[in-house]
C-alpha positions as CSV (number, residue, x, y, z in Angstrom):
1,X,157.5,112.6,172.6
2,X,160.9,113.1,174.4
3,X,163.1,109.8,174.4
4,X,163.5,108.3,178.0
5,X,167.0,107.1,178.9
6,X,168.9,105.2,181.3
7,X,171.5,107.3,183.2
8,X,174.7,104.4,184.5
9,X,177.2,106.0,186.9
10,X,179.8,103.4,187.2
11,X,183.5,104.2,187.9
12,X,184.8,101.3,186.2
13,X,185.2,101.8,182.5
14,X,185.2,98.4,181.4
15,X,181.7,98.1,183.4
16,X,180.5,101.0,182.2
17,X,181.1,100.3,178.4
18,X,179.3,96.9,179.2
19,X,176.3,98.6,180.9
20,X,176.1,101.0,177.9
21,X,176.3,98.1,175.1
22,X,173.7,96.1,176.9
23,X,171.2,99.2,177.0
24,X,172.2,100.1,173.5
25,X,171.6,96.6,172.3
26,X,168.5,96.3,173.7
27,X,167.3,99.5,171.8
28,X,167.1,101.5,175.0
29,X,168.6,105.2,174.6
30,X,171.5,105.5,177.7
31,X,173.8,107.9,179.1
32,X,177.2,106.9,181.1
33,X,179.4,108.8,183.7
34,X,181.8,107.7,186.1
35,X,180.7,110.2,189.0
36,X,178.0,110.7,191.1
37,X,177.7,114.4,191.4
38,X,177.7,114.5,187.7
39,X,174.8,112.5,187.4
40,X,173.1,114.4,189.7
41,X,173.7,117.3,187.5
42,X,172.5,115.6,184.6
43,X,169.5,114.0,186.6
44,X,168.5,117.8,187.4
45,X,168.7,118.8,184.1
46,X,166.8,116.2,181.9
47,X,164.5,114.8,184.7
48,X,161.6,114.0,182.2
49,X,164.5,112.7,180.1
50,X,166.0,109.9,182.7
51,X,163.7,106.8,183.3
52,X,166.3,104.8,185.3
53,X,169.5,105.8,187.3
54,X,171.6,102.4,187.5
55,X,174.5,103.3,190.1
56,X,177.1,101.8,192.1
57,X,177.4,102.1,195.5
58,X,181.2,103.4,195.3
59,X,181.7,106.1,192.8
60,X,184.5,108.8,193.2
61,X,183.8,112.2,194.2
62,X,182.2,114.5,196.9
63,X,178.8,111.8,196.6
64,X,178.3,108.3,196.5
65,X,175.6,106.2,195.0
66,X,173.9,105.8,197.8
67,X,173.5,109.6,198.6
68,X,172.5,110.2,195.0
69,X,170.1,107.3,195.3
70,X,168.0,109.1,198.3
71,X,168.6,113.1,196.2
72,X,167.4,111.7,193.1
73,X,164.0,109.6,194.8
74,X,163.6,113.1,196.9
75,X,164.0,115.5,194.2
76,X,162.8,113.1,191.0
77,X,160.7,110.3,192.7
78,X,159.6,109.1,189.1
79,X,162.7,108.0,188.2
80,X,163.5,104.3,189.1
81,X,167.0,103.7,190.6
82,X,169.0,100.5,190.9
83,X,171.5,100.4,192.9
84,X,174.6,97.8,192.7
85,X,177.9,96.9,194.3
86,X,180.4,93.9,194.4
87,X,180.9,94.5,197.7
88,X,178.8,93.4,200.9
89,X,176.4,95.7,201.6
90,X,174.2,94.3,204.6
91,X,175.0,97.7,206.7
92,X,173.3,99.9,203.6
93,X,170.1,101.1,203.9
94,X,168.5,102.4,200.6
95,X,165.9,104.7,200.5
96,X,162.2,103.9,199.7
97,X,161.1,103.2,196.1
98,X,165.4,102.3,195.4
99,X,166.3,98.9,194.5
100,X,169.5,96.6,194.7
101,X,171.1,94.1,192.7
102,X,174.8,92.5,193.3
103,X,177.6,92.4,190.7
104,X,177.5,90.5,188.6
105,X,174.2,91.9,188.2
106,X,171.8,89.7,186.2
107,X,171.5,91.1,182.3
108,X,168.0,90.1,182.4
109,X,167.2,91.5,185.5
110,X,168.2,94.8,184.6
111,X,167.4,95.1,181.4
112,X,163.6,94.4,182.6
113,X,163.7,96.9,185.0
114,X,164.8,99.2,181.9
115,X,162.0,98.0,179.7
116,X,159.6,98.7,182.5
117,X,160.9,102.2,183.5
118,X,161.0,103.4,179.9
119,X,157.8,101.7,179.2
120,X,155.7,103.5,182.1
121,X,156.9,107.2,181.5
């Protein structure tokens, strides 16, 4: 059985190193970039791998999280995304299946999202 992990694209390093502690603590295998389009590449590569994409909204490079939100539920619609941002988003619109959660973003909230995505493939 091929471990499932959680893929966190966050360009802030000091979010990103918490993001990966929590997953790690929690016993749940993850994966960190700061960019989009490299997660994308990752995503397209270890599909059956990735159980959860937790992105930001604002990430640097040609894509944001948003736009690899709606490739990854097009391409790879049985991998769970979550989508966050510190920054008002009212004007987003996410695509179907993609969920949202504010920074700070509730540790227990996303970790049972994890659980549940890892759980289920």
């Amino acid at each position: 059985m091929v471990a499932k992990t959680v893929l966190v694209v966050e360009n802030d390093p000091c979010l990103r190193i918490v993001a990966e502690e929590m997953f790690a603590a929690a016993g749940i295998e993850v994966e960190s970039v700061q960019r989009a389009d490299h997660a994308l590449a990752i995503v397209a590569q270890r599909s059956e791998q990735t159980a959860l994409l937790f992105t930001d909204v604002q990430t640097p490079g040609p894509i944001d999280g948003i736009d690899l939100a709606r490739l990854v539920k097009t391409h790879w619609p049985h991998v769970e995304v979550l989508v966050t941002s510190g920054r008002p988003v009212s004007n987003i619109v996410l695509p179907g299946g993609v969920r949202f959660t504010s920074k700070p973003w509730s540790r227990e909230q996303v970790l049972e999202l994890a659980r549940a995505a890892v759980a289920k493939q």
